[in-house]
C-alpha positions in Angstrom: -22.1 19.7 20.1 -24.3 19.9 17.0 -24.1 17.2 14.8 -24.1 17.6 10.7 -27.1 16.3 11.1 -28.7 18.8 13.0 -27.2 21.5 10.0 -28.7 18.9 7.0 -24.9 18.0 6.2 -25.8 14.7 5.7 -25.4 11.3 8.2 -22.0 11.9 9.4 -21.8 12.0 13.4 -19.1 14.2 13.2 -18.3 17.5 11.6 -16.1 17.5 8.4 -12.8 18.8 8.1 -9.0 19.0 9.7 -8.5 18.2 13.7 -5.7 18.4 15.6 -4.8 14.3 17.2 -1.3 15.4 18.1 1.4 17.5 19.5 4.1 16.8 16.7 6.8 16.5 19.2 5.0 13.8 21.2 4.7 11.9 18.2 8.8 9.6 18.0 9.4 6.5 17.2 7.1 5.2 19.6 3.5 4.1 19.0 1.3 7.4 20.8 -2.5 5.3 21.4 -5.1 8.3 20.9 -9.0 7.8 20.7 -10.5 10.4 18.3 -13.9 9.7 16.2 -15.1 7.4 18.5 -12.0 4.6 17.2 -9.1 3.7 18.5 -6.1 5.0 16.7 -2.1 4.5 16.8 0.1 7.3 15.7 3.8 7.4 15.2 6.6 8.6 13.2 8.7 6.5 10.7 12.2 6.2 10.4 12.0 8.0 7.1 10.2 11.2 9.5 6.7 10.4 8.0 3.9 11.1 10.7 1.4 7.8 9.8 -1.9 7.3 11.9 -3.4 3.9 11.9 -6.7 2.3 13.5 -5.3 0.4 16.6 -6.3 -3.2 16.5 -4.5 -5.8 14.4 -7.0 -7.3 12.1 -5.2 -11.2 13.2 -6.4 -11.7 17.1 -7.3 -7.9 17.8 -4.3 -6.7 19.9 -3.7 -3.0 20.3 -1.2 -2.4 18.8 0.1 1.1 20.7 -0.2 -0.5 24.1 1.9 -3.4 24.4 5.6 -1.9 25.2 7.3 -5.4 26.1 6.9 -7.8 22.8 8.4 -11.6 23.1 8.4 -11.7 19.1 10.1 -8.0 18.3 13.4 -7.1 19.8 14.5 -4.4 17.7 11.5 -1.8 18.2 8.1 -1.8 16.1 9.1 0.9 13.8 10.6 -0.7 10.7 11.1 2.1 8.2 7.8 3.3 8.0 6.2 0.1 9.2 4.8 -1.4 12.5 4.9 -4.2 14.1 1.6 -5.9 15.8 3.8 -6.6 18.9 1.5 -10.0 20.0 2.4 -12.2 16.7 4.7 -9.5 14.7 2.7 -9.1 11.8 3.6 -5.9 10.4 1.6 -3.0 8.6 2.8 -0.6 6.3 1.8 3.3 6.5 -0.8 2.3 4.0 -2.6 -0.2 6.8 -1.8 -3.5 4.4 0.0 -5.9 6.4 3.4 -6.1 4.1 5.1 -9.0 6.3 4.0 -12.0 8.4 7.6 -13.7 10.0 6.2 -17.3 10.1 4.7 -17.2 6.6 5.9 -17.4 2.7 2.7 -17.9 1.1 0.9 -14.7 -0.4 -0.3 -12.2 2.5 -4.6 -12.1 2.0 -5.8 -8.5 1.6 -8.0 -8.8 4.3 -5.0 -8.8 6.6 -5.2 -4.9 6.5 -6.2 -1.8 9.1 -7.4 1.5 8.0 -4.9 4.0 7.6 -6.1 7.7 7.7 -4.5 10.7 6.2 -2.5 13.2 8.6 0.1 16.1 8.0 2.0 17.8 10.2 1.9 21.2 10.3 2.4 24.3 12.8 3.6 21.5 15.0 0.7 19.8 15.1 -0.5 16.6 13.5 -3.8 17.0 11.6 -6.2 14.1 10.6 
């Protein structure tokens, strides 16, 4: 495959634009762990029926965060809303990436305690990122 590189696009190592990371009915209230891009990535759908995609590893020890079915710290599912639980210490992550509650802590939340969230839609039953 050509790079954009190889077309004088610029330094990106891969081509610009839409791609398909999903079948939209695989994609439930259930984390979906996908690799595209050369990251790791976490897909699922909110309560709320929003499609969010977010890089995989929790910023606090670096747990995947779509690959861990049986949590000792979440009991009611990882979807909250249109959040997700880290299911090692149950920090959870808004569809933004910022981490929007930490169970063990009152103080303010650093901003650094955040994962990249990238923008998808769903469309012709596919999701799109």
């Amino acid at each position: 495959m050509g790079k954009t590189e190889d077309y004088g696009l610029g330094e990106f190592t891969f081509p610009r634009g839409w791609f398909m990371v999903a079948d939209a009915e695989e994609v439930k209230e259930r984390p979906v762990s996908v690799r595209f891009f050369a990251q790791d990535l976490v897909i699922y759908r909110g309560k709320s029926g929003r499609v969010v995609m977010l890089d995989a590893y929790c910023p606090h020890m670096g747990t995947h965060i779509g690959r861990n079915d049986s949590s000792y710290v979440i009991h009611d599912g990882q979807i909250e809303g249109d959040s997700i639980r880290c299911p090692y210490h149950a920090w959870r992550f808004g569809p933004d990436g910022k981490c929007n509650h930490i169970p063990y802590y009152d103080g303010a939340i650093p901003k650094a305690a955040a994962i990249r969230s990238w923008q998808v839609v769903e469309r012709m039953g596919c999701i799109w990122a």
